[in-house]
C-alpha positions as CSV (number, residue, x, y, z in Angstrom):
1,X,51.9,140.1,91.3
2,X,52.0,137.5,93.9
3,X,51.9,138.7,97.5
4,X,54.6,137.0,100.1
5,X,53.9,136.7,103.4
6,X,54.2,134.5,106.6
7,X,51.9,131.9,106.7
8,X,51.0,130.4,110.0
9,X,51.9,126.4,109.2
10,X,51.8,123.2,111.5
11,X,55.4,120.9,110.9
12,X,55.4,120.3,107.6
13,X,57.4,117.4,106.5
14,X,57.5,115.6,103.0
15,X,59.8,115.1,100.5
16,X,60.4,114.8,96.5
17,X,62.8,112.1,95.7
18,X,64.3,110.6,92.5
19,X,62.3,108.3,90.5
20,X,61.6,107.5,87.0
21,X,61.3,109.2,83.7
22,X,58.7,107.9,82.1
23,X,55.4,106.3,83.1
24,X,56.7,102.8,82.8
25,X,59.9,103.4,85.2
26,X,57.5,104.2,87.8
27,X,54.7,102.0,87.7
28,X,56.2,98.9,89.6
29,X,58.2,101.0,92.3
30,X,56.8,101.3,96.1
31,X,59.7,101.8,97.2
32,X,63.9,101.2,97.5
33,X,65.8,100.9,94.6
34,X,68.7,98.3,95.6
35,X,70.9,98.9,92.0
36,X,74.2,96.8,93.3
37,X,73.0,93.5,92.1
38,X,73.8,95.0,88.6
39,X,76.2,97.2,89.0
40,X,73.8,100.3,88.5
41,X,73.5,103.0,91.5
42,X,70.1,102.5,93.5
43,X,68.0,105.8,93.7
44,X,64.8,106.2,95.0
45,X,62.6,109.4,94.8
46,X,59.6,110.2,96.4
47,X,57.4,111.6,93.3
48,X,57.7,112.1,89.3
49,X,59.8,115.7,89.6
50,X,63.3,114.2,90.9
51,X,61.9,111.4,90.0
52,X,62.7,112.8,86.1
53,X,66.3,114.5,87.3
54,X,67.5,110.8,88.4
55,X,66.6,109.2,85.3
56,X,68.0,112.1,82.7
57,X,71.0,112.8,84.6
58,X,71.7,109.3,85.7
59,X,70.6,107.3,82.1
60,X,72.0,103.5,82.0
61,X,74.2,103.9,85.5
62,X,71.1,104.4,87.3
63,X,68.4,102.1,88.8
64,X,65.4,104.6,90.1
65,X,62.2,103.5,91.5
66,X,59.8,106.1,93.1
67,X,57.7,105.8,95.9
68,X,54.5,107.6,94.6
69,X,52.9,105.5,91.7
70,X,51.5,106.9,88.9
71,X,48.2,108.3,89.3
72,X,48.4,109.1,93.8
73,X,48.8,112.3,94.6
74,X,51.8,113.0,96.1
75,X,50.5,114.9,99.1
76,X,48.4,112.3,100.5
77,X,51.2,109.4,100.0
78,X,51.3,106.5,103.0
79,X,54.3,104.4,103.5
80,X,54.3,101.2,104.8
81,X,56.6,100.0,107.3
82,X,57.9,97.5,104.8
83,X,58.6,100.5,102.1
84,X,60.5,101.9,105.0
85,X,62.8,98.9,104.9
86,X,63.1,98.8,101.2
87,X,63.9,102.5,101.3
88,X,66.8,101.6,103.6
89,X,68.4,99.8,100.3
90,X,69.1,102.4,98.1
91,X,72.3,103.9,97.3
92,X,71.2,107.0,96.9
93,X,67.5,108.8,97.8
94,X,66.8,112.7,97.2
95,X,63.7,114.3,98.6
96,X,62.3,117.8,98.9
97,X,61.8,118.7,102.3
98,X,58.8,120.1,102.7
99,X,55.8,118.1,100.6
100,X,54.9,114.5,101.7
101,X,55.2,114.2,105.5
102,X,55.1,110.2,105.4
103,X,58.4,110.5,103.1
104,X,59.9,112.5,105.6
105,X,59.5,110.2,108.2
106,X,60.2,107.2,106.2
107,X,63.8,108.6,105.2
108,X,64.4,109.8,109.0
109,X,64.1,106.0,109.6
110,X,66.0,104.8,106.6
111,X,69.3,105.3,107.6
112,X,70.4,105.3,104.3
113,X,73.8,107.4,103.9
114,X,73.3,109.0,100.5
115,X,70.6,111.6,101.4
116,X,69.7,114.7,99.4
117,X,67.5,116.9,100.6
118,X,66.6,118.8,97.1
119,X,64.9,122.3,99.4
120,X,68.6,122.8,100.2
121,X,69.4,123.2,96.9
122,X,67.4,126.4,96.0
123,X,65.9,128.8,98.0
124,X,62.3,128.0,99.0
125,X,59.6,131.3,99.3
126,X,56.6,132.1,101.0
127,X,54.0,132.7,98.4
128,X,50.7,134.6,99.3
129,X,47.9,134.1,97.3
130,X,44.1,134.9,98.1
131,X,43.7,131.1,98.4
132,X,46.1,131.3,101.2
133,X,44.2,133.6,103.1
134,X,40.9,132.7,102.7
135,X,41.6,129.0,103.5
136,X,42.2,130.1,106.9
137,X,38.5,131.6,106.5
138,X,38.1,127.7,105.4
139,X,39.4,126.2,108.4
140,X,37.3,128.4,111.1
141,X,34.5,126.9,109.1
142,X,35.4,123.4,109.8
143,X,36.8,123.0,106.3
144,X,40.0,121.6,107.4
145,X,43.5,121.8,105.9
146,X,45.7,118.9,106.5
147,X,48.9,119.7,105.6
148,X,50.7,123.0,106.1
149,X,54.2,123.2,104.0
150,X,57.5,124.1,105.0
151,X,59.4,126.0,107.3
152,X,57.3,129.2,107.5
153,X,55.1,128.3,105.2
154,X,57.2,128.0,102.4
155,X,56.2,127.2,98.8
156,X,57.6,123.7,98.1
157,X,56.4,123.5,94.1
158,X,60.0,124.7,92.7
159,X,60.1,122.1,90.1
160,X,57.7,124.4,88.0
161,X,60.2,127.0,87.8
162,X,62.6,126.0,84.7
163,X,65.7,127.9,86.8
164,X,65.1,126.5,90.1
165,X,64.5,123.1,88.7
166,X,68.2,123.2,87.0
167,X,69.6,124.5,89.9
168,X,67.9,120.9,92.0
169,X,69.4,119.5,88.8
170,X,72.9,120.7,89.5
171,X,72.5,119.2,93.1
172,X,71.5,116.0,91.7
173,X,74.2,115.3,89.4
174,X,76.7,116.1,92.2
175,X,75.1,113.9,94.2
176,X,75.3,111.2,92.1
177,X,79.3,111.6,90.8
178,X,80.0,111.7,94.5
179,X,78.0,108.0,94.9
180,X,79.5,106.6,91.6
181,X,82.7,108.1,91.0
182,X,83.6,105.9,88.2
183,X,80.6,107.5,85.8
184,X,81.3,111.4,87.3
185,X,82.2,112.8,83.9
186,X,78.9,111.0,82.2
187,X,76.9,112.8,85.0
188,X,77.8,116.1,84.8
189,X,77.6,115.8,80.8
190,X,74.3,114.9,81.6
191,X,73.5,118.0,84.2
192,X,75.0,120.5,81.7
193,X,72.4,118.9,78.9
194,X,69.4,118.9,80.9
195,X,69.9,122.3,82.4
196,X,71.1,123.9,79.2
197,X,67.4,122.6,78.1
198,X,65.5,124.1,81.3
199,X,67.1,127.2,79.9
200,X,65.8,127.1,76.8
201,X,62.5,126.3,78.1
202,X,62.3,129.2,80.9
203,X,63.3,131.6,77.6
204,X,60.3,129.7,76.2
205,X,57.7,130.9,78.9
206,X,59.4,134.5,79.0
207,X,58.8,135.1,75.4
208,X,55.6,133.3,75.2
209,X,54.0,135.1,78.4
210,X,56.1,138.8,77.8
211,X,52.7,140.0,76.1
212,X,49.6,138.5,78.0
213,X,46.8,140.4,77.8
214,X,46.1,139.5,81.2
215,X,48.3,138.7,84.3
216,X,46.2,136.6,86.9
217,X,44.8,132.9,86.0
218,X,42.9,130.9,88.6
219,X,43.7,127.6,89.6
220,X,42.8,124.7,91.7
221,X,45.4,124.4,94.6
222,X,48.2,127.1,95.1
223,X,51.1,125.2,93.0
224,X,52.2,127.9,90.7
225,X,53.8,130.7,93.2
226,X,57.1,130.3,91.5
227,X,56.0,130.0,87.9
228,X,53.8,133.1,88.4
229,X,56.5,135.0,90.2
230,X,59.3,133.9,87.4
231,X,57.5,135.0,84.4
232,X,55.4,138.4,86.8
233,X,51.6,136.7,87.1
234,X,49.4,136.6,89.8
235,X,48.3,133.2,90.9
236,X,44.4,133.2,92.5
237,X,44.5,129.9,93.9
238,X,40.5,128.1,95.2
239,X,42.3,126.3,97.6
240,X,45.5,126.7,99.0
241,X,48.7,124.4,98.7
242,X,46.5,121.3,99.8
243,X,44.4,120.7,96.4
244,X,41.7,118.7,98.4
245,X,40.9,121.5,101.1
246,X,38.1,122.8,100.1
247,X,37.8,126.8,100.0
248,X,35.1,129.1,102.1
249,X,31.9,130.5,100.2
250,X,33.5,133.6,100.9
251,X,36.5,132.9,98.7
252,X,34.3,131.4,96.0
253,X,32.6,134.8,95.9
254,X,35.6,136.8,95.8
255,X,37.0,134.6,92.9
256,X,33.9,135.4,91.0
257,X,34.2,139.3,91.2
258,X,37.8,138.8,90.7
259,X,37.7,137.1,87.6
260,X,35.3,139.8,86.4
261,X,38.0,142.9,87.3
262,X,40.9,141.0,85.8
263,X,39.3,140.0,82.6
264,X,39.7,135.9,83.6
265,X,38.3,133.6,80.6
266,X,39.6,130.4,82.4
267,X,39.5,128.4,85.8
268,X,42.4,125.8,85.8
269,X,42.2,123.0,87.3
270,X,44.4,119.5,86.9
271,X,45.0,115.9,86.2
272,X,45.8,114.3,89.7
273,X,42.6,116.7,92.3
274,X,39.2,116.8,92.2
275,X,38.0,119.0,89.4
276,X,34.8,119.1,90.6
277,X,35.4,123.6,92.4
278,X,37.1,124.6,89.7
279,X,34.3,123.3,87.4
280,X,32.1,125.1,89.9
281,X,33.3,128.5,89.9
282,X,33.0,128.0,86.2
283,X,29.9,127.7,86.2
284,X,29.4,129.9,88.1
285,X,30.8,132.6,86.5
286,X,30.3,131.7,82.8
287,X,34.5,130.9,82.1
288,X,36.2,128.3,80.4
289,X,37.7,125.4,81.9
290,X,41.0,124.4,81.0
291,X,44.4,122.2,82.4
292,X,47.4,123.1,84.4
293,X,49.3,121.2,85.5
294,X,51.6,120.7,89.0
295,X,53.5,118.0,87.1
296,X,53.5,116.1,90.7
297,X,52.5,112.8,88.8
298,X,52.6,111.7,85.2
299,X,49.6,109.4,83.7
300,X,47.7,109.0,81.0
301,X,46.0,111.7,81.4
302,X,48.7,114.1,81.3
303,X,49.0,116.7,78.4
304,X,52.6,115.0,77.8
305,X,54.6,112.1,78.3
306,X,57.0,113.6,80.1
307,X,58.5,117.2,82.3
308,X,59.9,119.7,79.1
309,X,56.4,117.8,77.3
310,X,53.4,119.1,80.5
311,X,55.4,122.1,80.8
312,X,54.7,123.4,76.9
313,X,51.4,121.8,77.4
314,X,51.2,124.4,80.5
315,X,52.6,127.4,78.5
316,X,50.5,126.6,75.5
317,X,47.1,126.6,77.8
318,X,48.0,129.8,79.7
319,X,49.0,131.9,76.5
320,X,45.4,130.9,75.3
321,X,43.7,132.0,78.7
322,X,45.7,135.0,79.1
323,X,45.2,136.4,75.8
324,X,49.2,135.9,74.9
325,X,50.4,137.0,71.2
């Protein structure tokens, strides 16, 4: 089981906005989205997740540009002062405290009205993982770890838990009857579809996981603390919520034995990072590499086109490491 505990964390700003469904929707958007010059309600998100909730619960009333293209990793986003000012346009922007510290900044100095902050919406936890603590080990060493997350060092990845992702969903579709009155009733139509479907799709990973041979999986960066806690599996991440910190010898050597006790086939690693320590400790240890993943970005390399699509990907790749019947 995952282990919680307080994690020592510098500020930790960032944020998850509303952007667009598929890859096309977000590939020309740096940053507002200024929908009054059609009639359509301006969002902007800060990465694919709410980027996803804006366009399936908004549909034709909504205009949504992101500000992480397809392909960036969200983490490591800049904004430029000009994005700033185009941010400042939009009707409407929601963002997850808590992940991209230059989208936190840029929406303190929007002053746009309509602000959502999606980590009120459902309750962000501390998860523990080995990765955690031995990227502290990491940091001694001169490893570095740039960005701590949250208050406390809560777990900002709640998009890949189907129930806390409706209940962001809810929030969103409130938020956006209470900007465009006129559409309300198409809105929350649209919320009761789209969560109704994350339900089906956490009943999904329960059945498909209920019977795993094995509990624990390895991982590249510690983005699964609420997926593994959800469905009871115990996340061994290299690194820890950062996926380019880079993790001690000491915590590649405990992964190794580790994998060993807990019967590990597969080290996962993921489309947007550097494969290059999961592919390590693979080697290393003789297992199978394999995707999963964060769903912080969708490209062409994504097993999917789209949220409900990576997710079955995800579930589909861990029954097959996990030995799930």
């Amino acid at each position: 089981m995952n282990v919680r505990r307080l994690i020592p964390t510098a500020a930790l700003a960032g944020a998850v906005a509303l952007g667009a469904t598929a890859l096309t929707a977000c590939s020309g958007a740096a940053a507002g989205a200024d929908g009054g010059k059609d009639g359509k309600v301006g969002v902007t998100a800060s990465f694919y997740p709410m980027a996803f909730l804006a366009e399936q619960i908004g549909e034709d009333h909504v205009k949504v540009d992101s500000l992480t293209r397809p392909g960036v990793e969200p983490h490591d986003l800049e904004i430029t002062p000009k994005q700033t000012g185009r941010l400042g346009e939009a009707d409407v922007v929601v963002y997850l405290k808590g992940l991209q510290p230059a989208v936190d900044k840029a929406v303190g100095l929007s002053g746009v009205k309509n602000v959502v902050d999606a980590a009120t919406l459902t309750e962000l936890e501390v998860h523990g993982s080995a990765g955690h603590d031995h990227g502290a080990e990491g940091h001694a060493e001169g490893e570095g770890h740039d960005h701590d997350h949250g208050e406390a060092g809560r777990d900002p990845h709640v998009w890949l838990d189907p129930t806390k992702y409706a209940e962001i969903a809810k929030g969103v579709g409130a938020a956006l009857e209470k900007a465009d009155p006129e559409h309300a009733a198409d809105y929350k139509k649209n919320t009761d579809e789209l969560v109704g479907k994350l339900t089906a799709l956490d009943t999904e990973f329960k059945d498909g996981l209920q019977n795993a041979a094995s509990r624990t999986f390895i991982t590249t960066h510690s983005a699964f603390g609420y997926l593994a806690e959800r469905y009871a599996l115990d996340q061994e991440a290299i690194s820890g919520v950062d996926p380019e910190s880079e993790p001690s010898p000491a915590r590649m050597k405990e992964l190794q034995g580790l994998a060993k006790q807990e019967n590990v086939s597969t080290v996962f690693f993921e489309t947007l990072a550097s494969d290059k320590t999961a592919r390590t400790l693979a080697a290393d240890t003789g297992l199978k590499t394999d995707v999963l993943d964060p769903l912080e970005g969708i490209t062409d390399k994504s097993q999917g086109a789209d949220y409900f699509e990576v997710m079955r990907s995800n579930l589909k790749n861990l029954q097959k490491a996990l030995g799930a019947k």
